[in-house]
C-alpha positions as CSV (number, residue, x, y, z in Angstrom):
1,X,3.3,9.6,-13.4
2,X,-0.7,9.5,-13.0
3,X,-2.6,11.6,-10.8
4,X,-3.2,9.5,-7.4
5,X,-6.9,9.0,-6.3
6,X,-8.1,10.8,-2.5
7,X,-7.5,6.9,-1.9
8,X,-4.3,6.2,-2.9
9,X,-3.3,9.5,-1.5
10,X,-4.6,8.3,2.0
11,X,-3.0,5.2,1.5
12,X,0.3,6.6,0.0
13,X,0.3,8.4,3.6
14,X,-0.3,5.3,5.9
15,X,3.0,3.9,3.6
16,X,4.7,6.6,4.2
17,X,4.0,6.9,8.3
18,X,3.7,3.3,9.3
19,X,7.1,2.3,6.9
20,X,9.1,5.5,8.1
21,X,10.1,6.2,4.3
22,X,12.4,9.2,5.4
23,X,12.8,11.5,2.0
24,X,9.5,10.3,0.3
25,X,6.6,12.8,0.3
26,X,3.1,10.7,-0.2
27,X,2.4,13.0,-3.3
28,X,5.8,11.5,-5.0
29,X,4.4,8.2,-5.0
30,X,3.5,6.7,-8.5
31,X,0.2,5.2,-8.0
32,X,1.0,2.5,-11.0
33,X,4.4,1.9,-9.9
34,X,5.9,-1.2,-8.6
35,X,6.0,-1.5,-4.5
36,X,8.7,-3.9,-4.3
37,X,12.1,-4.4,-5.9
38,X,12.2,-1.2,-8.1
39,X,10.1,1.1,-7.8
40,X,9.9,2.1,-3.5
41,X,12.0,-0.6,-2.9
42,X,9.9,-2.3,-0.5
43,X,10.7,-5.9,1.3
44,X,8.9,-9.3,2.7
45,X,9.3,-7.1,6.8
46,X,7.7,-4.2,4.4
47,X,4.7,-5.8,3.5
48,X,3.8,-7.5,7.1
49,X,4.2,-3.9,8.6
50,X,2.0,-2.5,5.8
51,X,-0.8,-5.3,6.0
52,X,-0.8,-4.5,10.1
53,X,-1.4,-1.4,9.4
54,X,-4.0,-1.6,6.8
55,X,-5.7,-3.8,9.2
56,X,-5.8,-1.7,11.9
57,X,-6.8,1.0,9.8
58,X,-9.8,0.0,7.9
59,X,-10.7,-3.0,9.5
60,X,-9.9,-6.2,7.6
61,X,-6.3,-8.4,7.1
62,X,-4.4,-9.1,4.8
63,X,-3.7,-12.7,4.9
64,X,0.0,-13.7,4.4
65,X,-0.9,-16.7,2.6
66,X,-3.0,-15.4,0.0
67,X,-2.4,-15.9,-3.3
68,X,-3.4,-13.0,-4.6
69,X,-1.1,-10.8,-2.4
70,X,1.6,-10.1,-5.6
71,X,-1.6,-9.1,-6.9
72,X,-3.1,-7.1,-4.6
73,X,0.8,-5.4,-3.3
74,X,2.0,-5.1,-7.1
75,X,1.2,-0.9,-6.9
76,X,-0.4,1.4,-5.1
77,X,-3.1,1.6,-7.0
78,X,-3.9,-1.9,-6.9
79,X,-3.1,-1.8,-3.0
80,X,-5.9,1.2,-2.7
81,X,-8.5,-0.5,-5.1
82,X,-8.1,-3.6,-2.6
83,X,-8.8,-2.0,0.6
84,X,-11.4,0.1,-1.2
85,X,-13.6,-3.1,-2.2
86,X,-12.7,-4.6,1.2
87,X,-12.9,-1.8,4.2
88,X,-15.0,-2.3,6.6
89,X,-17.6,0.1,6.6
């Protein structure tokens, strides 16, 4: 597993508080792994949850029609470089 960024380690802990992921520390979660299907395990509810709570964390939505979003939600790291290039300031 690779070190997680101060960014994916925020990020990993908004997962972890707005999904109620009982059993899973922030720190435990692989930065390149997969969020959905293996990996955390995450689902379609999972993802709306998360994107309301990136938005009302940093400022800017995640559309659920953009086609970028298996993109952008393949990993944590990718999820964190996302809201990185795109938090309002």
């Amino acid at each position: 597993m690779s070190p997680q960024t101060d960014a994916e380690r925020e990020l990993a802990e908004l997962l972890v508080e707005s999904l109620n992921l009982e059993g899973t520390s922030p720190g435990e979660i692989d930065p390149e792994a997969p969020l959905f299907n293996t990996g955390l395990g995450l689902d379609s509810i999972d993802a709306l949850e998360l994107a309301l709570a990136i938005s009302k964390r940093y400022g800017f939505q995640l559309k659920s029609d953009n086609e970028d979003n298996r993109r952008i939600f393949a990993s944590l790291r990718a999820l964190a470089a996302h809201v990185q290039q795109h938090r309002a300031s």
